[in-house]
C-alpha positions in Angstrom: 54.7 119.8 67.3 51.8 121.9 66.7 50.9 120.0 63.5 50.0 123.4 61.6 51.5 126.6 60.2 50.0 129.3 61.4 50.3 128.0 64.9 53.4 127.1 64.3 54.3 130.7 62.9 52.4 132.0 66.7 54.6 129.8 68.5 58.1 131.5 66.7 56.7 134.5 66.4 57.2 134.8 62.8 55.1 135.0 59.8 52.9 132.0 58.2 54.6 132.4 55.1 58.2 132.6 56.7 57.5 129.2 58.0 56.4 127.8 54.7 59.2 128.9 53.3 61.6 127.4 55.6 60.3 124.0 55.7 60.1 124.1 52.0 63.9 125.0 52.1 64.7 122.1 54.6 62.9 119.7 52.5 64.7 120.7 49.3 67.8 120.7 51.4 67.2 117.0 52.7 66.2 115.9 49.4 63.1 113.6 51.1 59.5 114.8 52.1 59.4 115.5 56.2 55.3 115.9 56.2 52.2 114.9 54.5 50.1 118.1 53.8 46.6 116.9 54.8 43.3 118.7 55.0 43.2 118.8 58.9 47.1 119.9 59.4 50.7 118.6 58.7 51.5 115.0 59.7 55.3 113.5 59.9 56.4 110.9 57.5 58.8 108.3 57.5 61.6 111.0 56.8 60.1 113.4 59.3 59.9 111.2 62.4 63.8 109.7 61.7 64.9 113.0 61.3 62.6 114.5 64.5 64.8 112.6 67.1 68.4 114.5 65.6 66.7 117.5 65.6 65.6 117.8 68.8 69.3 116.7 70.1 70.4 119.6 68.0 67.7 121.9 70.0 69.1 120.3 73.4 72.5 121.2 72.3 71.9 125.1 71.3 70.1 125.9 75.0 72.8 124.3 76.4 75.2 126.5 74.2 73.5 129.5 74.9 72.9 128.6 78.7 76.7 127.9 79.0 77.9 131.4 77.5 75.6 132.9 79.7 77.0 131.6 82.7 80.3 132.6 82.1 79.5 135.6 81.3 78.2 136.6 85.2 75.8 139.6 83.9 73.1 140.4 85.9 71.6 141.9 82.9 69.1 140.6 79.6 65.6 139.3 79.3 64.2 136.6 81.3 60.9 134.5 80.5 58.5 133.5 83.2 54.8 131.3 82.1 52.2 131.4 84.7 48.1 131.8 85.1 46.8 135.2 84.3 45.9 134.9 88.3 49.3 134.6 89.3 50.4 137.3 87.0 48.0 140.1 88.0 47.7 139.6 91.8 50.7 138.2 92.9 53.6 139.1 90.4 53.0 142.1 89.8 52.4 144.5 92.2 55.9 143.0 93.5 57.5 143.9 90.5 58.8 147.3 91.5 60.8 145.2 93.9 62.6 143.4 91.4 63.2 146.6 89.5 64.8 148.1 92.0 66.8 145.3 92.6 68.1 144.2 89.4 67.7 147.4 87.3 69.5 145.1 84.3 67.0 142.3 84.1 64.0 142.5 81.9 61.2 139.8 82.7 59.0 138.9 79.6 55.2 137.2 81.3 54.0 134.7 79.6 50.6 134.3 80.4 47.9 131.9 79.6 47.0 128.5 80.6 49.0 126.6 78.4 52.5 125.1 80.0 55.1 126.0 78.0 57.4 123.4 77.3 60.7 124.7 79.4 63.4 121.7 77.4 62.2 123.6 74.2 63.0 126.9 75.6 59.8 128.2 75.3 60.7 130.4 78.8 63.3 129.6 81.3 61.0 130.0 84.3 57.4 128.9 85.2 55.0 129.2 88.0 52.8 126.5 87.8 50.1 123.5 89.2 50.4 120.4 89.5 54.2 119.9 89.4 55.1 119.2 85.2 56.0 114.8 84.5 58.8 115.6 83.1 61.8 114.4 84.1 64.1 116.5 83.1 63.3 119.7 84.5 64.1 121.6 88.6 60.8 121.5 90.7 60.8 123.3 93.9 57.7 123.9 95.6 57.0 127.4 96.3 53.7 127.8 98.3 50.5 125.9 98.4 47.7 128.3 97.1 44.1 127.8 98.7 41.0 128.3 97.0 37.6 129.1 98.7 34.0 130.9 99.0 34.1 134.5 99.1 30.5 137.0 98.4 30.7 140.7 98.3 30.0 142.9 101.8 26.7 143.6 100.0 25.6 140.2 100.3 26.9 139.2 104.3 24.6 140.0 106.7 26.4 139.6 109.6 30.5 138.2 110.3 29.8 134.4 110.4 28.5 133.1 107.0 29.9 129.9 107.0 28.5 127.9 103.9 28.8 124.4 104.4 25.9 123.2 102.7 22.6 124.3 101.0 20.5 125.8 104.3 23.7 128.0 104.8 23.8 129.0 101.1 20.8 131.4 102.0 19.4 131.3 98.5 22.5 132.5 96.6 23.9 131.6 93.3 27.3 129.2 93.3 29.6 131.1 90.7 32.1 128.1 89.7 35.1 127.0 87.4 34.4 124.5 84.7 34.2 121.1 85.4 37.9 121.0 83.3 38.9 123.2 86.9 37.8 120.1 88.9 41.1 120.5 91.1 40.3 124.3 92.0 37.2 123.1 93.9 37.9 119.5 94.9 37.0 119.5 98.3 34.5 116.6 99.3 31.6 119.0 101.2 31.9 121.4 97.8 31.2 118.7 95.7 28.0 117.8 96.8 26.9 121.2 97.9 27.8 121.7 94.0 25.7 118.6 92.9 22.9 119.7 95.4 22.1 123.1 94.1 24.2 123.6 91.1 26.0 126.7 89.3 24.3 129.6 87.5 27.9 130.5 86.2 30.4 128.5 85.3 33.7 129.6 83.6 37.6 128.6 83.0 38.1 132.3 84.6 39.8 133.7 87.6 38.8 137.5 86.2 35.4 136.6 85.6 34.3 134.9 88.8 35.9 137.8 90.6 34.6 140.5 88.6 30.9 138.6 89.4 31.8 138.0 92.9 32.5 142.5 93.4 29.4 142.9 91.9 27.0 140.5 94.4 26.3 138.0 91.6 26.6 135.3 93.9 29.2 133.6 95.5 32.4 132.8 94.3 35.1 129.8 94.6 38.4 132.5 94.1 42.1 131.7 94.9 42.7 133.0 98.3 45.5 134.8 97.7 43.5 137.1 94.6 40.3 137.8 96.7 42.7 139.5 99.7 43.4 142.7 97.4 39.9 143.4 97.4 38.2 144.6 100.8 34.7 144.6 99.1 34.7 140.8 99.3 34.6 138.7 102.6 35.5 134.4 102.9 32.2 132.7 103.4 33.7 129.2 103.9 36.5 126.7 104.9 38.9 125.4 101.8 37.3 124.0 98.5 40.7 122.9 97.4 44.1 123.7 98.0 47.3 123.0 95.4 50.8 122.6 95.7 52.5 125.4 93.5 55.5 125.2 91.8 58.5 126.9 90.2 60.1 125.1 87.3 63.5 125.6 85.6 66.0 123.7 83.0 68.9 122.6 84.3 70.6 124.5 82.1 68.4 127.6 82.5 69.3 128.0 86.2 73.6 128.2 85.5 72.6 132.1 83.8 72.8 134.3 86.8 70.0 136.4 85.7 67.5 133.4 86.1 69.0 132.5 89.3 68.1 136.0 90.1 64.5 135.9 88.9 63.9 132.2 90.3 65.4 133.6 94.2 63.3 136.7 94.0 59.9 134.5 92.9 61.0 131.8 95.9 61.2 135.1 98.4 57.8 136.8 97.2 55.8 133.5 97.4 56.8 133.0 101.1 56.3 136.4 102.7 52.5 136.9 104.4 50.8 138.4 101.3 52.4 135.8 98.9 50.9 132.3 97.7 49.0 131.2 100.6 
């Protein structure tokens, strides 16, 4: 899947070498080459994509093994893996997760954060918070909130209660601070578009933190997600929408029999509908 060894051996969490070994070991084992070694990574052969399609009905088989024992068992207790965006993690999980502790005392949550989806029929995690909803059809989508992005500036910067930006003669001379254009769903909105093509960005970045960080410190003004610019009183909304999104929490079907999960999906659900939560 990731065509290398070393990410490979970051995606397990084992050594390079381990991983080495063990392919080595499966090849012997089989008797046939599964990969060509190339200069830019490892590609399947004929072997490897024959064999790819019984091994990943073997994977399907162990998280269904494992998600079945867990069920029966009923404990409210073990480690549970959630993937979201560092934005989600930092300032809407977590100041909630005293909550859970107190709670479920037994469950451990592992955060997996980073923009990458993990891949939930591999078992990468058994929960994720993400946007847009995943194409896969085999996975539980249920729609949690619908998270709102806009224009927010630092008190330094607002004159007076009623900055509305809604084009450049309301911009008033600042700097845009903006995602990348690889973020063109964060800031979709027709008005911000143009008002983007009119004047421009003097920062641009693929980071919530960042644009924040800038935003405190009267850089400019800042497209953040609504509900991450609300914990800070130093920053005030400037404008209407530049995009809103649809978020979701995804499970395996098989995932969402362990009790614990059930538990961790429920609480998630609860937290993004109350007034502080992913609006």
């Amino acid at each position: 899947r990731t065509g290398r060894i070393s990410a490979a051996a970051r995606r397990l969490e084992v050594e390079h070498t381990t991983v080495g070994r063990r392919l080595a070991a499966l090849e012997t084992a089989l008797g046939v080459p599964l990969f060509y070694r190339t200069s830019t990574g490892y590609a399947l052969t004929g072997h490897g994509r024959s064999a790819m399609a019984q091994a990943e009905a073997m994977e399907q088989a162990a998280l269904a093994l494992a998600a079945r024992a867990r069920e029966s068992s009923g404990a409210m207790a073990g480690r549970v893996r959630i993937a979201m965006a560092p934005e989600f993690a930092s300032h809407w999980l977590a100041p909630k997760l005293e909550s859970f502790r107190t709670e479920h005392p037994g469950i451990h949550l592992q955060i997996l954060v980073g923009t990458r989806q993990r891949d939930l029929s591999r078992g990468e995690a058994e929960l994720a918070v993400q946007s847009p909803r995943p194409r896969q059809q085999n996975l539980v989508a249920v729609r949690i909130g619908r998270a709102g992005l806009a224009l927010f500036a630092s008190k330094l910067l607002v004159r007076d209660g009623r900055w509305q930006i809604t084009s450049r003669d309301t911009l008033r001379g600042q700097p845009l601070l903006t995602y990348t254009s690889a973020f063109h769903m964060l800031q979709e909105a027709r008005w911000f578009q143009s008002l983007l093509m009119d004047v421009g960005a003097c920062l641009e970045t693929n980071s919530t933190h960042t644009l924040l960080s800038a935003a405190r410190a009267g850089i400019g003004v800042a497209v953040l997600p609504r509900f991450v610019a609300r914990w800070h009183d130093d920053l005030v909304r400037v404008s209407s929408d530049v995009s809103g999104h649809d978020v979701w929490l995804i499970t395996h079907p098989e995932f969402r029999r362990d009790p614990k999960v059930r538990a961790a999906a429920e609480f998630l659900k609860r937290i993004a509908s109350e007034p502080d939560g992913l609006r």
